[in-house]
C-alpha positions in Angstrom: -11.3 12.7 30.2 -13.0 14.5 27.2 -16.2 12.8 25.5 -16.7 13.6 21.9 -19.4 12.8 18.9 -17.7 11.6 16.0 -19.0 14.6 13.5 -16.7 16.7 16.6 -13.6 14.1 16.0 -14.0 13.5 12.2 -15.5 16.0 10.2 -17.5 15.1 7.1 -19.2 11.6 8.9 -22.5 12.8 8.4 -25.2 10.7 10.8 -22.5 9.2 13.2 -24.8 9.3 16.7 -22.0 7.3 18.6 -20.5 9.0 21.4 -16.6 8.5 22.9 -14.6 9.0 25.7 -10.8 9.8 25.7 -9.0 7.8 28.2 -5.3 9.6 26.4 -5.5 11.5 23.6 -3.0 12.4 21.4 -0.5 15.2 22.0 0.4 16.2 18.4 -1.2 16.7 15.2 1.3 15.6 12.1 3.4 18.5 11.8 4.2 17.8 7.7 6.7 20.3 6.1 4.4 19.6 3.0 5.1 22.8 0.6 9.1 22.4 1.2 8.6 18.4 0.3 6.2 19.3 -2.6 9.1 21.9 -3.9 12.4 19.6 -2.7 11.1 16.9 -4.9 9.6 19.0 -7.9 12.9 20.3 -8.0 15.0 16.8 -8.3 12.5 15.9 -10.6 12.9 18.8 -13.2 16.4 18.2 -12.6 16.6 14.2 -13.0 14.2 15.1 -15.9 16.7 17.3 -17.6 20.3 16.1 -16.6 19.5 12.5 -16.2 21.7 10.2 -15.7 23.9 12.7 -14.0 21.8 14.2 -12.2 20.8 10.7 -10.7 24.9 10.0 -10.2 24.9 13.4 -8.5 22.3 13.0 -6.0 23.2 9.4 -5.2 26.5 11.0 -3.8 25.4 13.8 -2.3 22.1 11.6 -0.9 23.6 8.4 -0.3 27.5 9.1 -0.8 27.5 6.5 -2.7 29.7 6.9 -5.8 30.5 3.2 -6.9 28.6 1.4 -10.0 24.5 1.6 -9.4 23.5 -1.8 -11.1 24.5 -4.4 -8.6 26.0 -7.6 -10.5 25.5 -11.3 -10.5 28.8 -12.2 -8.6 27.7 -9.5 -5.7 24.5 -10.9 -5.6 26.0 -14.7 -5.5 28.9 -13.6 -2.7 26.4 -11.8 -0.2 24.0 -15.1 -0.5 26.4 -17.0 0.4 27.3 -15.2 3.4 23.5 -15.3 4.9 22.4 -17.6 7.4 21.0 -21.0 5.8 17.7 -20.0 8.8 17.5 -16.7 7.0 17.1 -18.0 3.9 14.7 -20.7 5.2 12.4 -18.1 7.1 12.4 -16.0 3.7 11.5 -18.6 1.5 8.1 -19.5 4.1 7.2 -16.2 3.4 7.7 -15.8 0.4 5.9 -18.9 -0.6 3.0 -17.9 1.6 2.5 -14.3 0.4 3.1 -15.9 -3.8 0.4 -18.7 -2.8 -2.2 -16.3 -1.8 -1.6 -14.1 -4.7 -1.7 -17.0 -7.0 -5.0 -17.9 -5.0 -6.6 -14.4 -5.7 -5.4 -14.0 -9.3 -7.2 -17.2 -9.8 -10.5 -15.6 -8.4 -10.2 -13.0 -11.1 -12.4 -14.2 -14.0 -12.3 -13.1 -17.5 -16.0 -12.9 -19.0 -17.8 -12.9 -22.4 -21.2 -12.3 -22.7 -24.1 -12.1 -25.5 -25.9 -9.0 -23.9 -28.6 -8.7 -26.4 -29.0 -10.4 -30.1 -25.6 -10.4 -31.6 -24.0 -8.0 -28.9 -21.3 -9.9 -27.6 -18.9 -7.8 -24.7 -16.1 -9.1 -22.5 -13.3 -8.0 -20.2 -9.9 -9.5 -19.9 -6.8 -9.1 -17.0 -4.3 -7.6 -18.5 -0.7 -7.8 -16.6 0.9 -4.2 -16.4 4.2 -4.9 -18.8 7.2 -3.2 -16.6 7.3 -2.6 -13.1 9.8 -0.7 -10.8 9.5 -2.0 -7.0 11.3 0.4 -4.3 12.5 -1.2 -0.7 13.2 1.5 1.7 16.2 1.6 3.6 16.5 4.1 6.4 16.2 3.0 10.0 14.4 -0.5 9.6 15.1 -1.9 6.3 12.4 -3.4 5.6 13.4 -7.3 3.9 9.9 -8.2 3.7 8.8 -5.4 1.3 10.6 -7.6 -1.7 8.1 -10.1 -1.2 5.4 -8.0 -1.0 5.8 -6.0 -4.3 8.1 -8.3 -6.5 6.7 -11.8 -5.7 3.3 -10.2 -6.3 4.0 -8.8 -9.2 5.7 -11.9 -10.9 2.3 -13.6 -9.3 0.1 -11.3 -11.7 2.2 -12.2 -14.7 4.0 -8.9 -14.9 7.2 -9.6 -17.2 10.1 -7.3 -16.1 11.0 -6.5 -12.8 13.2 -3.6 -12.1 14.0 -2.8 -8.4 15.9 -0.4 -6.4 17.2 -0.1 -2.4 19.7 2.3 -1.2 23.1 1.7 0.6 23.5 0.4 3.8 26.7 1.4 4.2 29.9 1.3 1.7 28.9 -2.6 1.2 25.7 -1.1 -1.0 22.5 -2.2 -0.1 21.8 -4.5 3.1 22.5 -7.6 2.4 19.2 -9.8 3.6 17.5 -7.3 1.3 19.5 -8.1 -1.6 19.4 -11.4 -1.6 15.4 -10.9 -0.9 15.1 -8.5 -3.7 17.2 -11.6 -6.4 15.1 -14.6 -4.4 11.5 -12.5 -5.0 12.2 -12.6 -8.5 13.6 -8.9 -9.6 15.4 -8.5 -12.7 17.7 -6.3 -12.6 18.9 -4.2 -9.0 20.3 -1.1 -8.1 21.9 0.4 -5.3 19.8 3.7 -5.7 17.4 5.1 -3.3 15.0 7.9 -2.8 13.8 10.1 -5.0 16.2 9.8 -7.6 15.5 5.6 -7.7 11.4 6.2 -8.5 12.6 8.8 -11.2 14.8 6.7 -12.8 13.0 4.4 -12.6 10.1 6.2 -14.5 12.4 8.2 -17.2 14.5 5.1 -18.0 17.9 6.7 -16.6 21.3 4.7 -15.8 20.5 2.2 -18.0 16.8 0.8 -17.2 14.0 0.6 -19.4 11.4 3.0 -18.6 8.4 1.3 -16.1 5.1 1.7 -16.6 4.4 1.2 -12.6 6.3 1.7 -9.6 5.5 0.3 -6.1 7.1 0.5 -2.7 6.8 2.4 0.7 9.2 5.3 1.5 9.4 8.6 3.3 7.6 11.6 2.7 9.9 12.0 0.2 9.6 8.8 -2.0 5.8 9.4 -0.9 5.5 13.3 -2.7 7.6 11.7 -5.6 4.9 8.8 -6.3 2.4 11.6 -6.3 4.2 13.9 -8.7 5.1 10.9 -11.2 1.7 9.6 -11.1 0.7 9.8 -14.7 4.0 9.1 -15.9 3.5 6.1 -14.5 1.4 4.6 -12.5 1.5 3.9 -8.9 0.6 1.1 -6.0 -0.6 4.0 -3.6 0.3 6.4 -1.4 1.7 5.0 2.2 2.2 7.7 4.7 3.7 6.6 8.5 1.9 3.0 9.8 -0.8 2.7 11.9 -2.2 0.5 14.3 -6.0 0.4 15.6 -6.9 -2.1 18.3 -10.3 -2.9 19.3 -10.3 -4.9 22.3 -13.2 -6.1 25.0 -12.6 -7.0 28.7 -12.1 -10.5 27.8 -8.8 -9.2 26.0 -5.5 -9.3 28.1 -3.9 -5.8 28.5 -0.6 -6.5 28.3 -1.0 -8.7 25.2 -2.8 -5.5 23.7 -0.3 -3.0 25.3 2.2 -5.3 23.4 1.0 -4.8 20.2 0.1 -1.0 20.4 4.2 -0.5 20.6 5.4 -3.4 18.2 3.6 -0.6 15.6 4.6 2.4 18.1 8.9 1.8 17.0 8.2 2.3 13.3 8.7 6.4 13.9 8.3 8.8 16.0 5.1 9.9 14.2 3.7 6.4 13.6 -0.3 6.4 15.7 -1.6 3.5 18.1 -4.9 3.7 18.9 -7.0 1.3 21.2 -11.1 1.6 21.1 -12.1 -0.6 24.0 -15.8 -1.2 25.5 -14.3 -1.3 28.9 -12.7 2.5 30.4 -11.2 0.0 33.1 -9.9 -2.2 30.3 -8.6 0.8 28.6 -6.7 2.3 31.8 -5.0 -1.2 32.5 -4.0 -1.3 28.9 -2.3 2.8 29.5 -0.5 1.2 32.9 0.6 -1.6 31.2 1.9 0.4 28.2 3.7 2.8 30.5 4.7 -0.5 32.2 6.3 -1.9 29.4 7.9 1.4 28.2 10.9 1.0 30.8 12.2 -1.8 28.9 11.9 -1.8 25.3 14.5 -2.3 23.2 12.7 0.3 21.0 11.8 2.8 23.5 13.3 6.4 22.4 11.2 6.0 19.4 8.4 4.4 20.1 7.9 6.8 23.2 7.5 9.4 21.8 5.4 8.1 18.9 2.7 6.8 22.2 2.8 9.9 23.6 2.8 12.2 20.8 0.0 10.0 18.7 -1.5 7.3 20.6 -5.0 7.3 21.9 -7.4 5.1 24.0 -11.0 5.9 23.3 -13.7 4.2 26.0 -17.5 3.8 23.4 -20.4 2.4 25.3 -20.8 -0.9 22.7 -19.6 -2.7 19.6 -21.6 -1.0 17.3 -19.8 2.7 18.6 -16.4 1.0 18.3 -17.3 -0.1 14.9 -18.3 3.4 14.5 -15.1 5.0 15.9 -12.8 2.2 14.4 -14.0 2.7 11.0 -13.9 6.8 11.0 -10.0 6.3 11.9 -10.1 3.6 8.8 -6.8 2.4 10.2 -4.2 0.5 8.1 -3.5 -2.4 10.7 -6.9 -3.5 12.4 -6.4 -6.0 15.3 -9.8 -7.2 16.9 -9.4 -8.9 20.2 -13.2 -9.3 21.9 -15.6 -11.8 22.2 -17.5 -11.2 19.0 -15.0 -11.4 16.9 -17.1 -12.6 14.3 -19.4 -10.0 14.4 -16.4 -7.2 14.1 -15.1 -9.3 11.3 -18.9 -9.0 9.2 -19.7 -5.8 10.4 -16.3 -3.3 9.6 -15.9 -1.4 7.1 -12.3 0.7 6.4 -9.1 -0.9 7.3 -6.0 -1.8 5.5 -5.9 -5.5 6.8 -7.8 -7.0 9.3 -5.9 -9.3 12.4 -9.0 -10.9 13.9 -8.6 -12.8 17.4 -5.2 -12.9 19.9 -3.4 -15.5 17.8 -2.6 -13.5 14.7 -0.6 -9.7 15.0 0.8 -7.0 13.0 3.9 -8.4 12.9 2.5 -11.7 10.9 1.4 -9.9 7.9 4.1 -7.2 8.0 6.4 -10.3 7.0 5.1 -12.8 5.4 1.6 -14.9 7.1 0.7 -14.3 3.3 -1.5 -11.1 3.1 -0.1 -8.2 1.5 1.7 -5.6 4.3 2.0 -2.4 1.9 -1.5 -0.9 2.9 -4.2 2.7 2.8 -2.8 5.1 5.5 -4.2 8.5 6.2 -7.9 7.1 6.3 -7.2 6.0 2.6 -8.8 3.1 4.0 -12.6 4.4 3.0 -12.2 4.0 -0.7 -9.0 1.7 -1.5 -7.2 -1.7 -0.2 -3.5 -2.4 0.1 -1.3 -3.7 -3.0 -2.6 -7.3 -4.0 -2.1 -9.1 -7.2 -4.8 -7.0 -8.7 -2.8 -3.9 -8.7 -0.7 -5.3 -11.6 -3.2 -6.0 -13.7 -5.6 -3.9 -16.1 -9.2 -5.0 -16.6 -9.6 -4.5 -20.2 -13.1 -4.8 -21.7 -13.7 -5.4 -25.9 -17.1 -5.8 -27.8 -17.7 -7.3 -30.7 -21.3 -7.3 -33.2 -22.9 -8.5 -35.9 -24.0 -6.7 -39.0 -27.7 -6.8 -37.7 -27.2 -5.8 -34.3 -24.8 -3.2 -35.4 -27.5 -2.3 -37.6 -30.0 -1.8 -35.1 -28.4 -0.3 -32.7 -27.1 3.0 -35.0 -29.9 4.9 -34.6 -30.1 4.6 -30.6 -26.0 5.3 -30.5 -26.8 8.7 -33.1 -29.5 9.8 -31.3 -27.4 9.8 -28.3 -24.8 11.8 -29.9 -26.8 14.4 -31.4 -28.3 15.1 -27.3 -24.9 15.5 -26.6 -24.1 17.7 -29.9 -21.2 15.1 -31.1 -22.2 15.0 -34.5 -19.2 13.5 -36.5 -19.5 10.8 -33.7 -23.1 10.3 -34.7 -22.2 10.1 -38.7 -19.9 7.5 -37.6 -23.4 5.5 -36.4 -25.4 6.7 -39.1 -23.2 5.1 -42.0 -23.0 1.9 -39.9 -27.0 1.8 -40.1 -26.9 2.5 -43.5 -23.7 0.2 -44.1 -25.5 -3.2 -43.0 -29.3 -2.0 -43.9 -29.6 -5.5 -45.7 -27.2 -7.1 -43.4 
């Protein structure tokens, strides 16, 4: 075992006293090919930039191979619906209700104020919806239904007035068809079979037809991830999502396997995705590594999630709450299950997480797809100065002000005074004939 301090483990934490034992450790430290991603997709987007529309046929061949028409119609729309369970569309539409009511419940937290701040000085802010918004769904090895729900029946939720979304094919059927019909159902306005890099771009320049966005959301790879980042100021973006996370911080009370569980239900995303448990209990900790190992020899998931536990997943042993506060919130996880019995406590005391499962009866897996919270989340410790995608995202808090002649009046000379410090003085003529403007005012 190996006992660190957290200024050891995580640079930068300046005053962390708590101490740590590793009971595993992970094996690997992310192994990004970042400059040939960086240059990869500054390259398609030069080129999607230039060429367009042919350039974005091009790559969805060579990408994709797929070659047929890139808007997907009504009548495909209608005939993969009707070929869905009747329990799928059921299951969908719980979600999608619970994840549209909570939005509605936190845009309706959102106030709009107006305020007389001094004599005649009236300021305000309003919630502005973002106008045009492009939502990618990831295909790749899990495609990921419940991301419609999560970006497009949010962003309707905020009042946001065209939706354009993209997904890649399946197969030579297009895109898969539970996400389709999730994508139409959520509330997206127009769909295309287009995925990757070339869907965010096209997306942002307005190619194949769309109107240009203003915002894109959605999770990806590293590529779709790099691409966000490179467009941001084109348009803006949700945030950056790298591979998921789950933290678990569990007492004796807690039942190992339960906990083992849940470490690998996050462990199958990829084989880079972390699990880490912080426990007050080494014995509770080891149980939970024999369980996992346990558990291992028959999941369905197993040649990916494997590798991701051994590669990335760590148990840490701290000597009280407090430390696995400490330890929990210098990871800032994306997924944050608490299983202890101070629950409560963990719930008033944390800091930086993503989303927060508190107690054995909720998991990962209830947020990921639909309990109601939003499932696109901070990775990378992003956690310790942003949360996930909410109804808030789409909006823009706007402020105004408005005076009368008198307070105008008397507050010129403060306002040119200011600018003359500063050595703005055509800013501070635009004060000084205001003063002089409503003298008798």
């Amino acid at each position: 075992m190996q006992t660190f301090t957290f200024l050891d483990l995580k640079p930068g934490l300046v005053g962390a006293k708590a101490m740590g034992t590793f009971i595993k450790r992970a094996a690997a430290e992310a192994k990004l090919r970042r400059a040939d991603v960086e240059k990869t997709v500054r390259d398609m987007i030069a080129d999607i930039a230039a060429r367009r529309d042919a350039a974005v046929r091009g790559y969805a061949e060579t990408l994709d191979g797929w070659t047929a028409e890139l808007r997907v119609s009504r009548d495909q729309i209608n005939k993969v619906g009707s070929r869905l369970p009747e329990t799928f569309k059921e299951d969908f539409a719980v979600c999608h209700r619970q994840v549209r009511d909570f939005a509605k419940r936190q845009r309706e937290s959102l106030l709009e104020i107006e305020v007389e701040v001094a004599p005649g000085v009236t300021l305000g802010h309003k919630h502005i919806p973002v106008r045009n918004v492009g939502c990618y769904i990831p295909g790749g090895k899990y495609p990921l239904v419940s991301a419609a729900i999560m970006s497009i029946g949010t962003a309707r939720v905020a009042g946001v007035e065209s939706i354009m979304s993209c997904a890649p094919p399946r197969d030579e059927n297009g895109i898969y068809g539970p996400t389709l019909y999730a994508l139409d159902a959520a509330g997206a306005d127009e769909i295309y079979c287009l995925g990757g890099v070339q869907a965010l771009c096209s997306m942002a320049f307005g190619c194949i037809g769309m109107a240009p966005v203003h915002m894109i959301t959605g999770p990806g790879n590293a590529y779709v991830s790099e691409a966000k980042r490179q467009l941001f100021g084109e348009v803006g973006i949700d945030l950056l999502a790298g591979p998921t996370e789950i933290c678990i911080i569990a007492d004796e009370s807690a039942d190992p396997s339960l906990v083992a569980t849940d470490l690998l239900g996050q462990a199958e995303h990829g084989p880079d995705s972390p699990a880490w448990l912080v426990t007050t209990s080494e014995a509770f900790g080891r149980a939970v590594l024999a369980e996992i190992d346990r558990q291992l020899e028959t999941l369905p998931t197993k040649d990916v999630a494997a590798v991701s536990w051994r590669d990335y997943g760590e148990i840490i042993a701290v000597a009280d709450d407090d430390e696995a506060i400490a330890v929990s919130d210098a990871y800032a996880p994306e997924h944050l299950e608490v299983m202890t019995m101070r629950d409560d406590y963990y719930l008033a005391k944390l800091r930086n997480y993503g989303s927060l499962f508190v107690g054995e009866e909720t998991t990962v897996a209830y947020g990921d797809k639909g309990i109601g919270t939003n499932h696109t989340l901070p990775t990378g410790k992003a956690a310790r100065y942003t949360g996930g995608l909410w109804v808030g995202k789409f909006l823009k808090t706007v402020t105004y002000q408005h005076m009368t002649r008198a307070a105008s009046r008397d507050f010129a000379p403060i306002a040119a005074r200011q600018c003359e410090t500063e050595k703005l003085l055509a800013h501070k003529i635009t004060a000084d004939v205001r003063g002089v403007r409503f003298a008798s005012g």
